[in-house]
C-alpha positions as CSV (number, residue, x, y, z in Angstrom):
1,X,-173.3,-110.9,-116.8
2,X,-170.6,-110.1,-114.3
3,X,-171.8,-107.0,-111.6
4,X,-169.7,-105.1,-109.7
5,X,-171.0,-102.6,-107.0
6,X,-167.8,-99.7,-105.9
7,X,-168.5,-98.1,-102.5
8,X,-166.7,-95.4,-102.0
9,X,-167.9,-91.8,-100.9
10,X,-165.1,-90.0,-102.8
11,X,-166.1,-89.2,-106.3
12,X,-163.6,-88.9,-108.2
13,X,-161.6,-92.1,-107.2
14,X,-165.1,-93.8,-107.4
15,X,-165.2,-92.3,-110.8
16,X,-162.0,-93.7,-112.0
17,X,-162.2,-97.0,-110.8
18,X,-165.5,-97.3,-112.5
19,X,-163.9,-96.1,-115.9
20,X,-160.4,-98.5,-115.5
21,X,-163.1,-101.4,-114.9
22,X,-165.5,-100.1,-117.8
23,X,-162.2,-99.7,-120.0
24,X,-161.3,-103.1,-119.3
25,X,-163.8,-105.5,-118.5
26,X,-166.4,-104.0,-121.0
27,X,-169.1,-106.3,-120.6
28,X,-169.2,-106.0,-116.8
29,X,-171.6,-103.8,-115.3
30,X,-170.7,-101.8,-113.0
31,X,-173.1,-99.5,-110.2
32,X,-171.8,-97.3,-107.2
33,X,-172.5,-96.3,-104.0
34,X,-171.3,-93.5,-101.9
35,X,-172.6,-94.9,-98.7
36,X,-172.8,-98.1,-97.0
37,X,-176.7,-97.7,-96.8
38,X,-176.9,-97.3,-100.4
39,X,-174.9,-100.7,-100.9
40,X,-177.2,-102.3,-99.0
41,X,-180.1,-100.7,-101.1
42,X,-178.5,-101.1,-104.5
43,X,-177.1,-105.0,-103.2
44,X,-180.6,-106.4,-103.2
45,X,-181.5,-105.8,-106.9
46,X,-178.1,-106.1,-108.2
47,X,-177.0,-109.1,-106.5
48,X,-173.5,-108.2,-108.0
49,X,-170.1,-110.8,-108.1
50,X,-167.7,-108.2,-106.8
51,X,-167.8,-105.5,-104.1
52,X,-164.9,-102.8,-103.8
53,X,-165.7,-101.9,-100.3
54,X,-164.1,-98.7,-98.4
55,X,-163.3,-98.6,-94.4
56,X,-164.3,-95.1,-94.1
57,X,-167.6,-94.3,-95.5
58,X,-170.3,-92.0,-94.2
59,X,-172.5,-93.2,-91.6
60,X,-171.7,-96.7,-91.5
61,X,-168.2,-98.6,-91.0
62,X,-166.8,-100.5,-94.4
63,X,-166.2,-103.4,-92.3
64,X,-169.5,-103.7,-91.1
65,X,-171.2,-103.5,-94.4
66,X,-168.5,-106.1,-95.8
67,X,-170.0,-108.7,-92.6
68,X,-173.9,-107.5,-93.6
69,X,-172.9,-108.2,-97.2
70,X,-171.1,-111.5,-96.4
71,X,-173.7,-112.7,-94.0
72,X,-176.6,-112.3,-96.6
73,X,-174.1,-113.6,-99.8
74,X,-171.5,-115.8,-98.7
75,X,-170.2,-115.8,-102.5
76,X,-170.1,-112.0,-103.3
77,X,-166.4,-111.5,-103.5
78,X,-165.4,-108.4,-101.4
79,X,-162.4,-106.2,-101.7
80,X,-161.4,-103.8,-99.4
81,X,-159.9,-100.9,-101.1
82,X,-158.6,-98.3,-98.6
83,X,-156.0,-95.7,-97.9
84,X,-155.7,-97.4,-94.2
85,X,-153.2,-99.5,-94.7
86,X,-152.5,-100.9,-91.7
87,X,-152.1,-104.4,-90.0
88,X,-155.1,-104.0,-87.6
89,X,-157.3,-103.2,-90.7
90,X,-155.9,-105.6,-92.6
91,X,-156.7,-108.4,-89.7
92,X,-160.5,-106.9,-89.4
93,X,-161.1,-107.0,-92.7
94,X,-160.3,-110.8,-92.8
95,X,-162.1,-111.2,-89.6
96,X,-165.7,-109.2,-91.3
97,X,-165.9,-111.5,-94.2
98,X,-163.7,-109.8,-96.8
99,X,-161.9,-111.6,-99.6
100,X,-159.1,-109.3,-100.3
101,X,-157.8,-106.1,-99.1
102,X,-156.0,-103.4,-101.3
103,X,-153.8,-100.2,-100.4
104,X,-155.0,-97.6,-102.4
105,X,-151.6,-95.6,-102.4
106,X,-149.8,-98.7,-102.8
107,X,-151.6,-100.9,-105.1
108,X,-151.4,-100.1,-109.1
109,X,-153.9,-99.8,-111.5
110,X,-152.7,-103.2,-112.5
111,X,-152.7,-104.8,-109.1
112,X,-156.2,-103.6,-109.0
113,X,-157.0,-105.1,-112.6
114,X,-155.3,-108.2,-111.8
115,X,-157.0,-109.1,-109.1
116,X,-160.3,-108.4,-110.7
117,X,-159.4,-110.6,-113.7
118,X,-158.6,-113.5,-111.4
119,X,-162.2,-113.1,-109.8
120,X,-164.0,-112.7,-113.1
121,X,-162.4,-115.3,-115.3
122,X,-163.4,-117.8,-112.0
123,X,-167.0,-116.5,-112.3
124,X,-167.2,-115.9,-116.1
């Protein structure tokens, strides 16, 4: 069974991502967390494949989570999905762990579902 865990603190764009993944991948389960404590939290019991991972989250820094998450489960495929889409985030975000990193104003539903297929067909 293929997990994914979406942190994100805005609700509605945590909402659709959950419902383009639910619409295409319908076998995968998916949880979400608003903050980067709560990943942490839900992480443990879910143990999930995939993270979508945003910079700027309540409390805690994306980034920092994504090199928690990384040091604890070296396999856990991150993405960074973020409307900071710029070179020093991109370069952070490779130096914290992640896997991937995604604009969220430039990258289209089908970038996004792309990318996920290429991660779930390696795992599934």
């Amino acid at each position: 069974m293929f997990k994914t865990l979406l942190v994100e603190d805005n609700a509605p764009f945590r909402q659709s991502l959950r419902e383009m993944l639910c619409e295409r991948f319908p076998r995968m389960v998916v949880e979400e967390a608003e903050d980067g404590e709560e990943a942490l939290q839900k992480l443990e019991g879910l143990r999930p494949h995939l993270v979508f991972m945003d910079i700027k989250l309540p409390g805690a820094n994306g980034l920092e989570i994504t090199r928690k998450i990384k040091g604890r489960y070296s396999t856990i495929q991150v993405i960074i999905l973020t409307s900071y889409d710029l070179p020093e985030y991109r370069e952070a975000a490779v130096q914290y762990g992640a896997d991937h990193f995604l604009s969220k104003e430039s990258s289209s539903r089908e970038d996004i579902l792309a990318l996920v297929d290429s991660i779930y067909s390696e795992d599934g």
